[in-house]
C-alpha positions in Angstrom: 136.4 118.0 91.6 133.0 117.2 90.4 130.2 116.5 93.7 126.8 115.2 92.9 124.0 116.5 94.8 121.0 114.4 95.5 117.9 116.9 95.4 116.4 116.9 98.9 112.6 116.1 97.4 111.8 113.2 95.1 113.0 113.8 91.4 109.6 114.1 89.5 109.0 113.6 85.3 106.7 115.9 83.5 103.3 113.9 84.5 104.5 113.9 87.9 106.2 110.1 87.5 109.2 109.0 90.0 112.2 109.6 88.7 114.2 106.2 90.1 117.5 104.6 89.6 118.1 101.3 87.5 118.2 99.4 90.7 115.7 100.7 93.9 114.0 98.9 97.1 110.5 98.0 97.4 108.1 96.5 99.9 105.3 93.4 98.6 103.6 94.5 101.6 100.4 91.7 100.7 103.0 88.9 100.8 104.8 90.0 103.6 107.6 90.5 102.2 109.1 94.1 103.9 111.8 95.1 101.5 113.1 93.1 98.3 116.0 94.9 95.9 114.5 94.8 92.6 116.1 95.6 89.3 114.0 97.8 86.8 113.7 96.7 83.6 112.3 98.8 80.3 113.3 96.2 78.2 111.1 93.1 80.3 106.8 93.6 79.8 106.2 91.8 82.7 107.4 92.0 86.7 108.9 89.0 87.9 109.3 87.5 91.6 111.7 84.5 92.7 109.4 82.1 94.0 110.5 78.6 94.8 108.2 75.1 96.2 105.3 76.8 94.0 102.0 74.9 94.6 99.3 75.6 92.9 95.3 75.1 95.0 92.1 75.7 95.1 90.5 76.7 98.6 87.3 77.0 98.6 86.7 76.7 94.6 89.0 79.6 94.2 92.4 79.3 92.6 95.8 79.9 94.9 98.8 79.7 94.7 101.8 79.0 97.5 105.3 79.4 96.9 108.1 80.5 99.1 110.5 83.7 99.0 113.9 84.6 99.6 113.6 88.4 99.7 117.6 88.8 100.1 120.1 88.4 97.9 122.6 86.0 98.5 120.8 84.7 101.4 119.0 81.1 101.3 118.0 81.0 105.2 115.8 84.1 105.0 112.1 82.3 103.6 108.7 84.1 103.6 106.0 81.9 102.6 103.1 83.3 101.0 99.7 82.9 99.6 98.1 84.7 96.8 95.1 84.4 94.3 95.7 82.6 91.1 95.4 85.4 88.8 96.4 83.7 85.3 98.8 81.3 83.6 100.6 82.2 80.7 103.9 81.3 78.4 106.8 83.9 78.9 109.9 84.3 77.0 112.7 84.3 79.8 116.4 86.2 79.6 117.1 83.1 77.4 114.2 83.5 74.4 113.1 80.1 76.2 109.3 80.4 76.5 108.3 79.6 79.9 105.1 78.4 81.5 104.3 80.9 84.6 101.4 81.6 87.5 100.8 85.0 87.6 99.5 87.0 91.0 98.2 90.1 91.6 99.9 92.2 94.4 100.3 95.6 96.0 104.2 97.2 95.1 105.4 99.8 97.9 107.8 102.3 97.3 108.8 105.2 98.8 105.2 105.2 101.0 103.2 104.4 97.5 101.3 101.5 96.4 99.8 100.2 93.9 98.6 97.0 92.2 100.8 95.3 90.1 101.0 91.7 87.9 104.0 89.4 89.3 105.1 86.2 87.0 106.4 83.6 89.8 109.6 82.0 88.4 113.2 81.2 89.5 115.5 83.7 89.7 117.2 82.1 91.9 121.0 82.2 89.1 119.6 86.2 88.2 121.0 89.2 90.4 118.5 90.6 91.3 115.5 88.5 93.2 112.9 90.4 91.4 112.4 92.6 88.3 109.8 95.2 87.6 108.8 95.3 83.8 107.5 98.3 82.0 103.9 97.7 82.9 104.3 98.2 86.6 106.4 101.7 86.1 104.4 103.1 83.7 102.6 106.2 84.5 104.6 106.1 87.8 107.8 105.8 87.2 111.2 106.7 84.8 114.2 105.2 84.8 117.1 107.3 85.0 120.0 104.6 84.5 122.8 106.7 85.9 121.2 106.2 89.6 120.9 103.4 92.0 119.2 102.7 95.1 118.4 106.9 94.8 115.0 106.6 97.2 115.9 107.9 100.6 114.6 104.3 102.4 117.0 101.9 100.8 119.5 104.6 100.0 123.3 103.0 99.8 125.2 105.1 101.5 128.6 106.4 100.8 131.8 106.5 102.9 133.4 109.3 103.3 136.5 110.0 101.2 139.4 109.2 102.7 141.9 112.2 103.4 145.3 112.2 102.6 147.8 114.5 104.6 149.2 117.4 102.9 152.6 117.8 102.5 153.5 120.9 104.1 155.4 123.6 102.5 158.7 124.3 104.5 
């Protein structure tokens, strides 16, 4: 029998980056968003959020924009509105090869206890797994992706059942 043990400090890479799973927990703690699952992405540029009833404004001749979020997945009762500067607007390819006109914010990522800022596209995600996706230019420098773990940070850690035992036959 093969048993995987999970190193009791934080897997590091060789400029000190986070080693982290394909799929992890992280905090928007700006937005108020607490914990979102997010999916992470080397082949995606850009970090996406699910954002829905976007509205763009300008308060106080500054650029904002409002949108909603549902942080969980497979829950459309949880909503945490939010509020954020306009940062840009661009044209994104989506999973499709569509090109997509999206508002762009600027925001602090937590994970694990660190932050840092980090570009979000707002868009609908709403039919995707995952409710957000970090793209290479949030991890880099920070993080690697091993793709053989999930949900490996100690906060959002899954955690296992025990295996079930089966009774032994005893020999008579």
């Amino acid at each position: 029998m093969i048993r995987i043990v999970r190193p009791a400090r934080p897997m590091t890479g060789p400029a000190g980056e986070q080693i982290v799973g394909w799929r992890e927990w992280f905090g928007l703690p700006n937005l108020g968003v607490p914990r979102i699952k997010a999916k992470l992405d080397t082949g995606a540029r850009t970090s996406a959020l699910h954002a829905f009833d976007v509205e763009r404004l300008t308060i106080d001749s500054r650029e904002w924009v409002q949108f909603a979020v549902h942080p969980l997945q497979r829950d459309d009762r949880t909503v945490i509105s939010c509020l954020a500067p306009l940062l840009d607007e661009r044209g994104v390819k989506n999973s499709g090869g569509q090109l997509e006109h999206r508002y762009f914010i600027e925001t602090t990522l937590r994970m694990d206890g660190r932050d840092w800022p980090i570009e979000l596209s707002l868009t609908n995600r709403d039919q995707m797994g995952f409710r957000m996706l970090i793209g290479r230019t949030a991890m880099h420098g920070r993080l690697i992706v091993n793709p053989a773990l999930s949900y490996s940070l100690k906060r959002g850690a899954r955690r296992r059942r025990p295996a079930k035992s089966t009774p032994r036959k005893e020999a008579i």
